[in-house]
N, C-alpha and C positions, 0 to 999 in steps of 0.2 A: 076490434075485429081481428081473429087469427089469419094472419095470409099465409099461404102456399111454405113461402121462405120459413114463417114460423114453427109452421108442424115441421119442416124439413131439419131445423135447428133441432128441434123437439127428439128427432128422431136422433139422431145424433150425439144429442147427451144419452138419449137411452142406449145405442147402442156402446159406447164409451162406458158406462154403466156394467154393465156386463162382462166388458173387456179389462176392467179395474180387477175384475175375481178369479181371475186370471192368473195374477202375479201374488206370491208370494217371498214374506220373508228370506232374506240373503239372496235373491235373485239380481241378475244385471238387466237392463231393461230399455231396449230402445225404443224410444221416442222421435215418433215422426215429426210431420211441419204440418197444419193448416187450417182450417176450421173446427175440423173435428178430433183432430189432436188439444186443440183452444179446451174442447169440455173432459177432455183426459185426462189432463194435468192435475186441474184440480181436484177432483175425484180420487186419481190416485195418488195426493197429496194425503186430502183427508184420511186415509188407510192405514198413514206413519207406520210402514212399513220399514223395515232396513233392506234399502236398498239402494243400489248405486245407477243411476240414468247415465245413457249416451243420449244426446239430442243432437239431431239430423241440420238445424238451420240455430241462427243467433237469437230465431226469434223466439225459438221452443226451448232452448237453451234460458233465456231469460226469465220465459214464461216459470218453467221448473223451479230457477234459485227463488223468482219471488215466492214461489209457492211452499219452498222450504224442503226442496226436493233437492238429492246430492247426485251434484250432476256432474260427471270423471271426461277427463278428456278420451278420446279416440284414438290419439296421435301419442299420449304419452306413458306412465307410467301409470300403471295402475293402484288407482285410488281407493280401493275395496279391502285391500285386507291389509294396507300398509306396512309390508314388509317391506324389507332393502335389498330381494336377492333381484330387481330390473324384470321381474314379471311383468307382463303389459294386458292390459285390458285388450283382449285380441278374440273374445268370444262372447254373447250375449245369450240370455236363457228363451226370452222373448223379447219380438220388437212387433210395435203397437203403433198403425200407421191408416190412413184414409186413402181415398180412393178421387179419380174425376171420374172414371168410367167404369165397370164390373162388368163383364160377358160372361152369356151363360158358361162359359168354358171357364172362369174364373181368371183370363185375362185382364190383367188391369192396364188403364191410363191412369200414370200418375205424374205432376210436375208441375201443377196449374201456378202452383207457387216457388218454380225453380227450385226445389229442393231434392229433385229425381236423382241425382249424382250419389248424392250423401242417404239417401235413402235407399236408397239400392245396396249400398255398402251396407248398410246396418239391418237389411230383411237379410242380408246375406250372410251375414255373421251370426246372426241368431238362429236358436234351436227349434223358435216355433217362430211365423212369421203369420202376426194375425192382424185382418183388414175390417175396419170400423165404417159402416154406410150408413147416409140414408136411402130410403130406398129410391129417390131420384139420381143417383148414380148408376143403376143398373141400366146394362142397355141390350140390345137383342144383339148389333155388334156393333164392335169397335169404330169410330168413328174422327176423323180430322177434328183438334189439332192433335199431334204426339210432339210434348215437349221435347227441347234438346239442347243439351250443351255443348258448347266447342271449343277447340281450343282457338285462344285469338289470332297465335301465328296462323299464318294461310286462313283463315276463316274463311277468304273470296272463293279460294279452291274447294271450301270443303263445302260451301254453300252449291256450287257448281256439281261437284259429285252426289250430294242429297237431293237437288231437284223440287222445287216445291216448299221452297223453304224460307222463310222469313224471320230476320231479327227481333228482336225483342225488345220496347224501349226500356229498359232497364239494367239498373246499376249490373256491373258483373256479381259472380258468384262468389263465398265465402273462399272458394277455392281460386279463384281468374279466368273463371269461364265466362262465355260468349251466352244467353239465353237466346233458344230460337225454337219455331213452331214449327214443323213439316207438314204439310197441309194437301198433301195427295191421299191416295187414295189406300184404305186398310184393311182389306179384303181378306187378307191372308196375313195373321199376325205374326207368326213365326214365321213367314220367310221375310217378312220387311225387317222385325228386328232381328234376323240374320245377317239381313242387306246393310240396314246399318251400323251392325257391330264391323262392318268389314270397313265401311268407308275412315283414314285416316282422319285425324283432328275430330271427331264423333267421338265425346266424351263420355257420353252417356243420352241415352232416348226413355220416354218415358215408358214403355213397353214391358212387363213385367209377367213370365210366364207361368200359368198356374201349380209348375215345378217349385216356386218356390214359396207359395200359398199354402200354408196350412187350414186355414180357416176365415172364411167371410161372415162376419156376423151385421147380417143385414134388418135395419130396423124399419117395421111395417106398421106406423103408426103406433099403436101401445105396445106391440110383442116385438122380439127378436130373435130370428130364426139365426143358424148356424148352417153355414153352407159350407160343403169341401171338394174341394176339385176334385172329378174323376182320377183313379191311380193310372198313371204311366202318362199322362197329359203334360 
């Protein structure tokens, strides 16, 4: 019997599908964290393209080598054209990433897997920043939880100035972040992740503005539609 979960998978590899055709030869290519990064990989594995990945988490990082994918560090020396004059991988062509929430505005939640920090960094580097759904991530709006990282010093304080905020049981981040959920109210997306880009030891929240969306390719059963944020949003 197909359940819910299944088509929702389903939808997923298709949409990933899609987003594989995307990328072309000698491109840099950032690689998100999560489920439906899980059916990306492979895909654009198979394509044996030349091309160099950033991966956002250890775990999509791993995913990539086994899949035979050349995956360059972020922090170091650029591994794409190996030459010796200390050029760094400091720019990506596209980065190819999921979603936990989609509003019609093309707001996203994203972090369900702690990996909003580092993925944020890498939508942000890149030229095109394209988002992979099924379509049970769309929502009419935004809704609690919005991931968040912190830093550990003060953490008490910084829990205190977010309000509504709860720890995470889990290991820190790749980087020594604190995982945590903010679980008020998101009525008004841009001015909360206004609010909390202001509060100190706020490393990063999952909140993601449709400024930095190019494109939502959201998959609807068998087809996948291409959605783009309104301009000036």
């Amino acid at each position: 019997m197909v359940t819910p979960s299944d088509e929702f998978q389903a939808e997923k590899r298709a949409a990933a599908l899609v987003a594989v055709d995307l990328v072309a030869d000698g491109m840099r290519v950032g690689l998100g964290t999560g489920t439906t990064v899980a059916e990306l990989v492979p895909a654009l594995a198979r394509r044996r393209l030349a091309i160099v990945c950033v991966a956002t988490s250890p775990a999509t990082e791993r995913l990539a080598a086994a899949e035979g994918l050349d995956v360059g560090p972020f922090d170091g020396l650029d591994p794409f054209d190996g030459r010796d004059d200390l050029d760094r991988l400091d720019r990506l062509d596209i980065a190819i990433d999921g979603a936990d929430q989609v509003d019609p505005a093309c707001w996203l939640v994203k972090g369900g897997g702690g990996a909003h920090t580092r993925e944020r960094v890498v939508a942000a580097a890149a030229d095109r920043f394209v988002v992979i759904v099924s379509s049970n991530k769309l929502v009419g709006r935004l809704h609690p939880p919005v991931p968040l990282e912190l830093l550990t010093f003060g953490v008490g304080a910084t829990l205190r100035a977010v309000g509504a905020t709860t720890l995470r049981d889990a290991p820190p981040t790749p980087d020594g972040g604190v995982l945590a959920d903010y679980a008020g109210r998101v009525d008004d997306p841009a001015a909360l992740a206004a609010r909390l880009d202001l509060v100190p030891g706020v490393v990063s929240h999952g909140l993601f503005p449709p400024s930095m969306v190019d494109t939502v390719l959201v998959a609807r059963g068998d087809g996948v539609d291409a959605v783009r944020p309104a301009v000036g949003l």
